[in-house]
LUMBA-987551 format. One record per residue (C-alpha): x, y, z; residue in three letters. Coordinates in steps of 0.25 Angstrom, whole numbers, plus 2048, in hexadecimal, padded with zeros to 3 digits. Each point is the difference from the previous one (the first is absolute). Layout:
BEGIN
XYZALA;...
***
This chain:
BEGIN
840A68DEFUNK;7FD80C7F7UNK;80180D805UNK;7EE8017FDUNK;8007F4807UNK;80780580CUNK;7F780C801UNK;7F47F6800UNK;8057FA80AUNK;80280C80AUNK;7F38047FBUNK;7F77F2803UNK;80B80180EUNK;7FC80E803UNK;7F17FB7FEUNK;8007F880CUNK;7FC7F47F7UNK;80E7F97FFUNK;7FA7F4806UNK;7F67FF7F4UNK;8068057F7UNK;80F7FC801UNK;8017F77F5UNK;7F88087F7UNK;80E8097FEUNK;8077F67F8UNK;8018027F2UNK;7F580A7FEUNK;8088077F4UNK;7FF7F37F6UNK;7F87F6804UNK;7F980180DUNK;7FA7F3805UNK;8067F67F5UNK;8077F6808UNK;8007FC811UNK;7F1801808UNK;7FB80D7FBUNK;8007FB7F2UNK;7F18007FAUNK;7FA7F4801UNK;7F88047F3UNK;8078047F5UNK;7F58037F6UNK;7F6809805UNK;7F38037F5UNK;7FB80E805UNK;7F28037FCUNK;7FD80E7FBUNK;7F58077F9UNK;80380A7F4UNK;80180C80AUNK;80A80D801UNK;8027F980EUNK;8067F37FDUNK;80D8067FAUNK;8087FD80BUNK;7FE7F17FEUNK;8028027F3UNK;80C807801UNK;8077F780AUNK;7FF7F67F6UNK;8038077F3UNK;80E809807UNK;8047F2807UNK;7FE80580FUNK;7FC7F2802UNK;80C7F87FBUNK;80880680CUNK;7F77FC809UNK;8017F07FAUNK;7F18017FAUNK;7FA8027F4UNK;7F3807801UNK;7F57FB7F4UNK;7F680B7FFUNK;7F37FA7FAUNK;7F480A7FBUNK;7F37FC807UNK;7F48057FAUNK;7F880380EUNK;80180380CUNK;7F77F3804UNK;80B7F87F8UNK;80B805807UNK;7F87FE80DUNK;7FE7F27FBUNK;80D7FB7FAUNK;80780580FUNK;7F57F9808UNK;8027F37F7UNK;8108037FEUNK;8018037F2UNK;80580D804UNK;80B7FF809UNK;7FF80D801UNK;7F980E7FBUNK;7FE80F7FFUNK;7F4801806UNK;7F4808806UNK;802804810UNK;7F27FE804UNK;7FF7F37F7UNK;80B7F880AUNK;7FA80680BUNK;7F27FA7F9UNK;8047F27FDUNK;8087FF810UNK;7F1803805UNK;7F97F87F6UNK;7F980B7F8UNK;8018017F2UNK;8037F27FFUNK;8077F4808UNK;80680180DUNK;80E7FD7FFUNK;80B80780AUNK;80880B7F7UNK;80A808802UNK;80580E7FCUNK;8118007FBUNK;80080F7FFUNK;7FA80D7FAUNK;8028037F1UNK;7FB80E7FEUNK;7F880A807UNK;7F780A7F7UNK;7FE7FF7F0UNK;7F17FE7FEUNK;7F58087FEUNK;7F07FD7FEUNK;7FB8057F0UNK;7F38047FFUNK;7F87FD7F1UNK;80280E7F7UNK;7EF7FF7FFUNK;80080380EUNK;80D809800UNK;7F78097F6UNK;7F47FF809UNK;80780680AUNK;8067F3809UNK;810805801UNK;8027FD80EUNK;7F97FA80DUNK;7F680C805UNK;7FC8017F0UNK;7FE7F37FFUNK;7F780080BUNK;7F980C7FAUNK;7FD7F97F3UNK;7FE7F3806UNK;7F5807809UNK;7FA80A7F3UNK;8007F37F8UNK;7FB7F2808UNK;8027F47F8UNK;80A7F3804UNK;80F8067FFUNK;80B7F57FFUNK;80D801803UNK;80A7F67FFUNK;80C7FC808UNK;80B7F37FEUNK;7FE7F780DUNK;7F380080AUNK;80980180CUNK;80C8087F9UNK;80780D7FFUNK;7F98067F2UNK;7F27FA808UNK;80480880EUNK;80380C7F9UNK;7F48017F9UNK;7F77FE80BUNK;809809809UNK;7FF80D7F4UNK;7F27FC7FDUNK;7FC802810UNK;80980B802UNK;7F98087F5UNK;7F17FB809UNK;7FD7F47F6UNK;7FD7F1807UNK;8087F97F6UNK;7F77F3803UNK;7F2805801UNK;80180E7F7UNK;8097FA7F5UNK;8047F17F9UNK;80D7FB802UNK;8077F67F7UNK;80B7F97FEUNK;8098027F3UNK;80E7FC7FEUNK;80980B7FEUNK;8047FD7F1UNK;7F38017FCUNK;7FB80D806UNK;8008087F5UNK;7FA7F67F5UNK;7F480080BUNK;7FF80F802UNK;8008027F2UNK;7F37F77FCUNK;7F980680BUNK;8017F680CUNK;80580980BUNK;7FD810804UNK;80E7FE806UNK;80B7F8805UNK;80E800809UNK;80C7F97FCUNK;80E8007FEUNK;8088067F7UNK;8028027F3UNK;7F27FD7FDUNK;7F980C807UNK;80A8097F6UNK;7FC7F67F6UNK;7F3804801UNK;80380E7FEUNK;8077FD7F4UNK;7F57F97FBUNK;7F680A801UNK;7F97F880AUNK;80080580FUNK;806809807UNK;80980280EUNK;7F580380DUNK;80C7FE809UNK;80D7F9803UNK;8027F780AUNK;80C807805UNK;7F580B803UNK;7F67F6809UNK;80C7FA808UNK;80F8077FFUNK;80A7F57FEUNK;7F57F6801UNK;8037F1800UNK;7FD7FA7F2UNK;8077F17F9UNK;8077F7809UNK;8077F77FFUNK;7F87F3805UNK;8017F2801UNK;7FB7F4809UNK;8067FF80EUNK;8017F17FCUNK;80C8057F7UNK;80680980AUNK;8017F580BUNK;8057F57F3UNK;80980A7FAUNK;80680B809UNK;80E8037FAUNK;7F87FF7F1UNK;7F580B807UNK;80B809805UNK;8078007F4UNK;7F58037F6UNK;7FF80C80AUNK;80E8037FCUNK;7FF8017F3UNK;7F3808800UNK;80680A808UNK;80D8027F8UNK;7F48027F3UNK;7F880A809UNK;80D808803UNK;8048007F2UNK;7F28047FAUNK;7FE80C808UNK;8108037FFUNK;7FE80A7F5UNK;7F88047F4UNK;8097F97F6UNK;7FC7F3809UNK;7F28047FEUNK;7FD8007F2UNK;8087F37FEUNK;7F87F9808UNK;7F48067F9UNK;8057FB7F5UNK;8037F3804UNK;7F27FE809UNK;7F88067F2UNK;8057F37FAUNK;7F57F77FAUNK;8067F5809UNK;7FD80980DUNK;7F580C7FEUNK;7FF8007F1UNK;7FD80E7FFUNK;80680C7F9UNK;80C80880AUNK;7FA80D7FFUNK;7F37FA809UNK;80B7FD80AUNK;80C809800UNK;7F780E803UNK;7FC7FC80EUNK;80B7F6805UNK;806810800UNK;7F5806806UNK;7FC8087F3UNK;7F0800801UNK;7F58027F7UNK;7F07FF804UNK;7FB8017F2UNK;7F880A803UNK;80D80D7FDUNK;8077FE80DUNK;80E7FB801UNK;80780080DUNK;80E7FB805UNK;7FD7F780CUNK;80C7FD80BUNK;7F77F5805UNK;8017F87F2UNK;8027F2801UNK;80D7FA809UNK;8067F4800UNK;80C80380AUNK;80180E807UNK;80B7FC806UNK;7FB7F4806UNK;7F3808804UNK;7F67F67F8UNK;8047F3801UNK;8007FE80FUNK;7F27F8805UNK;7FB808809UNK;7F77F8808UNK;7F680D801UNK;7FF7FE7F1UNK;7FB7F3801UNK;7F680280BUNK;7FA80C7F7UNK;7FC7F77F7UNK;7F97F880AUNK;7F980D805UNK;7F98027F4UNK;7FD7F07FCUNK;7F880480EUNK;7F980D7FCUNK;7FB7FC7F5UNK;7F97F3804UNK;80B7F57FBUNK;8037FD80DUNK;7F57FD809UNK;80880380FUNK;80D805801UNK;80D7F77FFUNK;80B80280AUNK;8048097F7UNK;811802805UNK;8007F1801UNK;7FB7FD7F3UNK;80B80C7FBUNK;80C7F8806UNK;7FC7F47FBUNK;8008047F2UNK;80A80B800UNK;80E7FA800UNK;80680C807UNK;80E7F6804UNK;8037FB7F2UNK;7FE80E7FAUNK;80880580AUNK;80D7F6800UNK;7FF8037F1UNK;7FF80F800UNK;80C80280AUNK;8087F77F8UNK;7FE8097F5UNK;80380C809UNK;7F38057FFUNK;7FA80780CUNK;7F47FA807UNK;7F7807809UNK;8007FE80EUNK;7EF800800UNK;7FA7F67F8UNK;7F2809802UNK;80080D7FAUNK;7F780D7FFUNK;7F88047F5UNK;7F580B7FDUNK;7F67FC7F5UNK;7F78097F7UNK;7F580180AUNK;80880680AUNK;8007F2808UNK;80D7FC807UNK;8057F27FDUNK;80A7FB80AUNK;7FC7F1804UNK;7FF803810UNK;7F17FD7FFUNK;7FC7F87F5UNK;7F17FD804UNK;7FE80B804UNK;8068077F2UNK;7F67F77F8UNK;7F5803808UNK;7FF80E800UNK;7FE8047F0UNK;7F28047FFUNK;7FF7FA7F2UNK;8017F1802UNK;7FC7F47F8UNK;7F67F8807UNK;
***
């Protein structure tokens, strides 16, 4: 055994989880899981993604390799929505996708499409969005919530704004800033659906006053001459959950050893992305590929380092840019993260009574394999699945009291 793999060893040993993670130890340096009971049971595994700064760790994985050491070969397959992706998952074209938080969340509870049991692998970056608003209504005065309101208020007409996913993360965000600023994003405003891709093509024609998104295509629309930066995500929720990586808990059950390995491989991705700058601007380069995001690097490479523009004059250098690691900090599936979601489904009427909100959380969120999978990589796990968060409200977030969480926000849908 290699002296890294007697490391690993005492690591998993001082763990506490030798008895589950015993086997996991042998050759982890090569070729982890290519022969005896833990090898995957799936060798090929076709990973959804949708052209996003935020998929690059599945693109990575693939591109550096992290997957041949784990006895896979990861296939990334650009979907065009998030509606396909939700789909191709439930009907098993995907075996596998980066994927909206709050869409699994929505499928696992039949909303937003067909009820099917998902599950949540891991966590594939916190932060990196940011909601745009039109440069019409930028020059009218809208350059953030309270002047949006104020416009919104001097001006009454139908405002719509746009998210990716009726019950997903650009969608919650949206109706979360929106309320914040004292707007009822489902009676004071129009709220559609627009895939990512197309965001800025639909602002530019007129069909939305604003939108929120992933990266690059807020910055693209800045570049373009179109919108303008309201507000980043990071600034609504620090460190907020974003992309997943999800699949169907029908997989998981069929296919542990492939799940727990595809885990592996992503990790090693995250870890090298966020490993340097040099590490950052070739995977710009790589995901800015027509085959991946088709875009030109410079719409991605200025925020993956934190270096903001709002259109409007101001640039900033933000700390809270978009992660994919932080030494192990994103990826973990927090179960509180998962229940958020479920908070708002709830607030805003997509749930009609509350779910048991910490069962559904540990159903879909598969704290175990992620866990096996992280240790065996010598990467620190915390020892609460529930963390603590303040949003930009003021409001704590810290799962103890779901209901009640939901419940409480003064602007609700009905």
């Amino acid at each position: 055994m290699t002296d890294r793999n007697s490391v690993q060893r005492r690591k998993l040993l001082a763990g506490g989880a030798a008895a589950t993670l015993a086997s996991l130890t042998s050759g982890l340096a090569s070729s982890a899981w290519a022969a005896g009971s833990d090898k995957p049971e799936k060798e090929e595994v076709k990973i959804g993604f949708i052209p996003l700064t935020d998929c690059a760790s599945v693109v990575m994985a693939a591109e550096l390799g992290f997957d041949k050491k784990y006895g896979i070969k990861i296939i990334p397959s650009k979907e065009a929505s998030w509606a396909g992706v939700r789909d191709k998952l439930v009907n098993g074209e995907l075996d596998m996708s980066h994927v909206l938080y709050g869409l699994i969340y929505g499928v696992q509870l039949g909303i937003g499409g067909p009820k099917k049991d998902m599950a949540v692998l891991m966590a594939l970056n916190n932060n990196g969005q940011a909601i745009t608003l039109s440069k019409k209504l930028a020059d009218a005065g809208a350059v953030d919530g309270p002047s949006l309101a104020k416009v919104m208020a001097s001006n009454p007409r139908e405002y719509t704004f746009a998210g990716t996913f009726p019950t997903g993360t650009h969608a919650m965000w949206m109706h979360y800033w929106l309320a914040a600023a004292g707007i009822n994003p489902v009676s004071g405003a129009k709220l559609i659906t627009v895939p990512p891709p197309q965001m800025v093509a639909n602002m530019r024609v007129g069909n939305m006053d604003g939108f929120c998104v992933g990266e690059p295509w807020n910055h693209r629309a800045i570049m373009d001459g179109v919108g303008i930066t309201a507000n980043t995500t990071q600034d609504i929720w620090k460190d907020h959950p974003e992309k997943v990586l999800g699949t169907t808990l029908e997989f998981v059950k069929k296919y542990p050893n492939t799940a727990r390995a595809v885990v592996m491989a992503i990790l090693e991705a995250s870890r090298w992305i966020d490993a340097g700058l040099q590490n950052k601007l070739k995977m710009a380069e790589t995901v800015a590929q027509k085959s991946y995001i088709n875009t030109g690097v410079d719409a991605i490479n200025q925020r993956i380092l934190g270096r903001y523009q709002n259109g409007l004059g101001k640039t900033w250098d933000d700390p809270n840019h978009m992660k994919f690691f932080n030494d192990g900090a994103v990826n973990f599936p927090y179960l509180s993260d998962g229940m958020w979601f479920l908070t708002q489904h709830k607030r805003w009427g997509l749930l009609k009574s509350h779910p048991d909100y910490l069962a559904v959380a540990k159903q879909v969120n598969q704290v175990g394999i992620y866990t096996e999978a992280a240790k065996a990589l010598g990467i620190s796990v915390p020892k609460d699945p529930m963390r603590t968060s303040k949003l930009m409200d003021g409001i704590v977030w810290d799962g103890k009291d779901p209901a009640k969480y939901a419940d409480s926000f003064k602007i609700k849908g009905a």
